[in-house]
C-alpha positions in Angstrom: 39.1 41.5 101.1 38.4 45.4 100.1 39.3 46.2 96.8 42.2 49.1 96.7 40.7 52.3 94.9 42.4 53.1 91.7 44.3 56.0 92.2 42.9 59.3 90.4 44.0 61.2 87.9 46.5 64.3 89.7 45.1 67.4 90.1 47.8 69.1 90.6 50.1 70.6 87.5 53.7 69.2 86.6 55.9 71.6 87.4 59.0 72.7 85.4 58.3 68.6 83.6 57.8 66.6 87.2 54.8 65.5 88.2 53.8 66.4 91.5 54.0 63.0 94.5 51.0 61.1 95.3 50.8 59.2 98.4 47.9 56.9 99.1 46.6 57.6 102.9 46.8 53.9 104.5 43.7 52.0 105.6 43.4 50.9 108.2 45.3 54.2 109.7 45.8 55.6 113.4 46.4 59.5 112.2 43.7 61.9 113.1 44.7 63.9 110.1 46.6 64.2 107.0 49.2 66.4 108.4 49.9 64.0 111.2 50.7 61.6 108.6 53.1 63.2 106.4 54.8 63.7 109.6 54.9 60.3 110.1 55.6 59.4 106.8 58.1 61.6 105.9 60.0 61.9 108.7 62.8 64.0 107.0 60.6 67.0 106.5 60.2 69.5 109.4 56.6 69.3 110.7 56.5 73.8 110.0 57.5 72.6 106.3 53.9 70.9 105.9 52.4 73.5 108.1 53.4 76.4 105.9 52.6 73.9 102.5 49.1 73.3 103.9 48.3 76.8 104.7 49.2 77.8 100.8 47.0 75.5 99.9 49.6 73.3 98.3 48.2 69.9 99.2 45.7 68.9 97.9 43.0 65.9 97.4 41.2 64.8 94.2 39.0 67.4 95.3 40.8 70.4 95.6 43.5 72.2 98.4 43.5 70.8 101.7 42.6 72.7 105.0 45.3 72.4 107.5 43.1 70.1 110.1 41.8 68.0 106.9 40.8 64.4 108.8 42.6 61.5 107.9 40.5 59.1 105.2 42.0 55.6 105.2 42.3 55.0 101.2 42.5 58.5 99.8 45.8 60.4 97.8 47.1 63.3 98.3 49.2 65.1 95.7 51.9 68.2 96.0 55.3 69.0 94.5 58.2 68.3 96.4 61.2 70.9 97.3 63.7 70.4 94.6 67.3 70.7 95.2 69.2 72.9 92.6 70.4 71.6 90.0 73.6 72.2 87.4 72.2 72.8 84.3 73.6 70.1 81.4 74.8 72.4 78.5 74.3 70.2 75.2 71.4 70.3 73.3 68.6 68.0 73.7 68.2 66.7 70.0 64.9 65.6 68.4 65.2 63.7 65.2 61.5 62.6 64.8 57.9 63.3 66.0 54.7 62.1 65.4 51.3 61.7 67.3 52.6 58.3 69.0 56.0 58.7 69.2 59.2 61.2 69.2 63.0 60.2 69.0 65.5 62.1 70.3 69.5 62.1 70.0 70.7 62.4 73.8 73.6 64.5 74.8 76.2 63.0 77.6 75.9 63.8 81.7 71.5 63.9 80.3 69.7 61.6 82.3 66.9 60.3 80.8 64.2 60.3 83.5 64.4 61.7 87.0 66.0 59.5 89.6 68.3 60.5 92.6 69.7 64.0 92.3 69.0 64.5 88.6 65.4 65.4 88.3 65.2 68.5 86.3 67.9 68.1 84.6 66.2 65.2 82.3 65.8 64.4 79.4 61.9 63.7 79.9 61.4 66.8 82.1 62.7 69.1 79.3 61.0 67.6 76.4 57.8 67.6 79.0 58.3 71.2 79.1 60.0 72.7 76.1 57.3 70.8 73.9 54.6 70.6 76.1 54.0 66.8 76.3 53.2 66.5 79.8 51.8 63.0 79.2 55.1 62.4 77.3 57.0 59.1 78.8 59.9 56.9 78.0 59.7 53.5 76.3 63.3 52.5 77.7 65.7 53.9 79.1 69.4 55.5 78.4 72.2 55.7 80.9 73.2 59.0 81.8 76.5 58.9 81.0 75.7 57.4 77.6 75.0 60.1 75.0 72.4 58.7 71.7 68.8 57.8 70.7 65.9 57.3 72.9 62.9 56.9 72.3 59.6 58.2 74.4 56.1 57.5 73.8 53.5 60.8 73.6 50.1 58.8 73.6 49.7 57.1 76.8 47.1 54.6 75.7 50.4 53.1 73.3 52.9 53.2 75.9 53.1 49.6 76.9 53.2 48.6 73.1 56.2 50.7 73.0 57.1 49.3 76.1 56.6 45.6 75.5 58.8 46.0 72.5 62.0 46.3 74.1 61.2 44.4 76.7 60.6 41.7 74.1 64.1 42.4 72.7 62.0 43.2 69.3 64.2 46.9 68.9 67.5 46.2 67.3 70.2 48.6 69.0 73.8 49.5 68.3 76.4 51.3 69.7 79.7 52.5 69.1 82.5 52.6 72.0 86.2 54.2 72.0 88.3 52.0 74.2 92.1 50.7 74.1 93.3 48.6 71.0 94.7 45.4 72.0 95.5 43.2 69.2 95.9 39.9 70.7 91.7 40.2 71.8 90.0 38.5 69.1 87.2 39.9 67.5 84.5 39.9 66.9 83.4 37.8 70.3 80.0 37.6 71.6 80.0 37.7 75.2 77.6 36.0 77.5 77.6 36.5 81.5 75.0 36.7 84.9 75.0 40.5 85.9 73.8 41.5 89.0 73.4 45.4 89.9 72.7 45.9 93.5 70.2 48.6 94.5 72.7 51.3 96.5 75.8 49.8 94.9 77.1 51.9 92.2 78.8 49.2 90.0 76.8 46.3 88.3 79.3 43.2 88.6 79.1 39.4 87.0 78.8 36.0 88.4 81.3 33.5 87.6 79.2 30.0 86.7 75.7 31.6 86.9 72.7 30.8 84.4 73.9 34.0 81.5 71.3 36.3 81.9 73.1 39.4 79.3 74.7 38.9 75.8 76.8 41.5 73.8 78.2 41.0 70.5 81.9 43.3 70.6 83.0 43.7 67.0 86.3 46.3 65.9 85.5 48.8 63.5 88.9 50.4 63.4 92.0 51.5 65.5 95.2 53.2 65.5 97.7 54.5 67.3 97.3 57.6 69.7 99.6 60.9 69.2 101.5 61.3 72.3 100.9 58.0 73.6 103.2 55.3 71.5 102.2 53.1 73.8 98.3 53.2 73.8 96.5 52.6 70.4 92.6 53.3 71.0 89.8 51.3 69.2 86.2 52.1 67.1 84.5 49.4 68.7 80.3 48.5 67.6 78.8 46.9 70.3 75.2 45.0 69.7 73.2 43.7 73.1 70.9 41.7 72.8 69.9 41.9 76.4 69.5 45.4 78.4 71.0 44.9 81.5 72.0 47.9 83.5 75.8 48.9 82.9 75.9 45.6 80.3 78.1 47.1 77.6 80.2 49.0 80.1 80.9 45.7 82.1 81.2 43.8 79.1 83.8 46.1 78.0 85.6 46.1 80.9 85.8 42.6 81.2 87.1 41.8 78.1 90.2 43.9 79.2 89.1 47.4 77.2 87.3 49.5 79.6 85.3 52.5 77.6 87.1 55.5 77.6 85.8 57.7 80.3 83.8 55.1 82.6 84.0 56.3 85.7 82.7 53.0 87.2 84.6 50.1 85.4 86.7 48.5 86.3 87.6 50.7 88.7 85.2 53.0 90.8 86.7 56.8 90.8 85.7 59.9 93.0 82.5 61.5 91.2 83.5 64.9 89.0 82.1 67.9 90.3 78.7 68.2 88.6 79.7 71.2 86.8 82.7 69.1 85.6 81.8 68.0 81.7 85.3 67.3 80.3 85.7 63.6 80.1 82.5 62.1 79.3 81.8 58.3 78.3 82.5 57.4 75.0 79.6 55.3 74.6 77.1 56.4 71.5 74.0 54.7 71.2 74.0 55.1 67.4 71.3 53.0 66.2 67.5 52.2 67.0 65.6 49.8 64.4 62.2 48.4 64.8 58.7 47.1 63.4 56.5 50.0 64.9 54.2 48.2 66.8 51.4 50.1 66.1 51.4 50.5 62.5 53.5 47.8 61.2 55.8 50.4 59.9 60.1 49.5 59.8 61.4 52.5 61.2 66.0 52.9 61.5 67.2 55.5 63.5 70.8 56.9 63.5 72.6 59.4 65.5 74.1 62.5 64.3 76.6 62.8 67.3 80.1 61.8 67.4 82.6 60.8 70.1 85.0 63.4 71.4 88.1 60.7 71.3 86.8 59.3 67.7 84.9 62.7 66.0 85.9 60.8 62.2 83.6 59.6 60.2 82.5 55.6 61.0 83.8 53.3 58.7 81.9 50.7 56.5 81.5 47.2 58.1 83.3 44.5 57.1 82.0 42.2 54.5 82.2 38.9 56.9 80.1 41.0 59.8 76.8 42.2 59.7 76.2 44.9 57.9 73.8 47.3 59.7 76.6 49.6 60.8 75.0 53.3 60.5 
């Protein structure tokens, strides 16, 4: 069996944070050259659109542009930046709270996604801290809903990315979050919850398995309440939720499932109509509002807190109770 040829290193730029697409040329292949493959490989692009990006010398090989009749070469890559759609621009302020040589922390705002997937590419909170700080080799060690505003953390040195990596994948970061949500007194807290989730690729909603091997666990403890002005009949909750797990949409489902959906979720229980993307009014109130860990490079306990609020609970968090655990921010 022939060994695949490690793919290497792009020669292309990023551009605006993105790095450009690579595509390994197949082996064995039928094209008599590298345009007729793109056309076959992306069959979405007009044929003229490679055309023109071949003749500006926009395609190129590890050795440079590529001519426009370049021959097809079973096992080689080809790099170039892909037509990006425009995008709304996300007006909060990216937040960093710590940098070093291995590692930066930054406090999220909401509607941010954290890496580029789908329709939010540039809009990201790794293509602006690629660009604004010029890390291009910057990458993330986990990752952060969009919808969910807080700490990440991203990894500068790519040699200690999969230490940083490993570590939540370990469950060796402790993480906490705090959640606005209706106050229902008869729900007794605090609770831990276990439950199978299974998020579907294509399917917007993550949703649970009755009877299934648990394969998430949140702890749901009540910080405080009280009663809403204008609504007698709604009293909202400071809820700090722990996961132990990181399943996509966990806390959200969790949430919902214990009868007191997140404020905001546009997804649980019910799924509504997206906002326009220039609509920012009602974000989620989910705050990722802790990040604790052993660094696992230098050995070195490092706590993290945010310095956001929640729009729907902007007063100051109050002290745990004495009978929970105390590592409330």
């Amino acid at each position: 069996m022939r060994r695949r040829r490690a793919a290497p290193p792009a020669p292309l730029p990023q551009r605006d944070g993105i790095d450009p697409v690579r595509l390994r040329l197949p082996d064995p292949g039928v094209w008599p050259t590298v345009r007729a493959y793109l056309v076959h490989r992306l069959p979405g692009v007009p044929p003229e659109h490679f055309d023109a990006m071949l003749a500006a010398g926009e395609i190129w090989d590890e050795h440079g542009p590529l001519a426009p009749d370049a021959p097809y070469r079973p096992g080689d890559h080809v790099w170039f930046h892909r037509e990006l759609a425009p995008e709304t621009p996300v007006p909060f302020p990216l937040t960093v709270l710590h940098r070093d040589e291995r590692i930066l922390v930054v406090d999220k705002p909401h509607f941010l996604a954290t890496t580029p997937r789908g329709r939010h590419v540039t809009e990201t909170a790794l293509a602006r801290l690629r660009r604004d700080l010029d890390l291009p080799e910057l990458s993330p060690a986990h990752r952060l809903d969009r919808l969910t505003a807080g700490l990440a953390l991203f990894v500068v040195q790519p040699r200690r990315r999969g230490a940083y990596q490993t570590m939540f994948r370990d469950r060796r970061a402790h993480k906490e979050y705090r959640a606005v949500a209706p106050y229902r007194p008869e729900l007794a807290l605090p609770v831990t919850v276990h439950s199978h989730i299974v998020k579907e690729r294509g399917i917007i909603a993550a949703h649970e398995v009755p009877g299934a091997e648990p394969n998430a666990e949140s702890r749901i403890e009540l910080a405080d309440h009280r009663d809403t002005p204008g609504l007698p009949d709604e009293s909202l909750g400071l809820y700090r939720l722990v996961p132990t797990t990181g399943r996509t949409h966990q806390l959200r489902l969790h949430m919902s499932s214990l009868g007191v959906p997140i404020l905001g979720d546009p997804v649980y229980p019910v799924v509504r109509d997206e906002p326009a993307p220039d609509d920012f009014s009602e974000p989620l109130q989910l705050l990722a509002s802790v990040l604790e860990f052993t660094d696992p490079v230098t050995g070195e306990p490092l706590r993290f807190t945010t310095s956001r609020t929640l729009a729907r609970w902007p007063d100051p968090v109050p002290p745990p109770s004495t009978t929970d655990t105390p590592r409330w921010p």
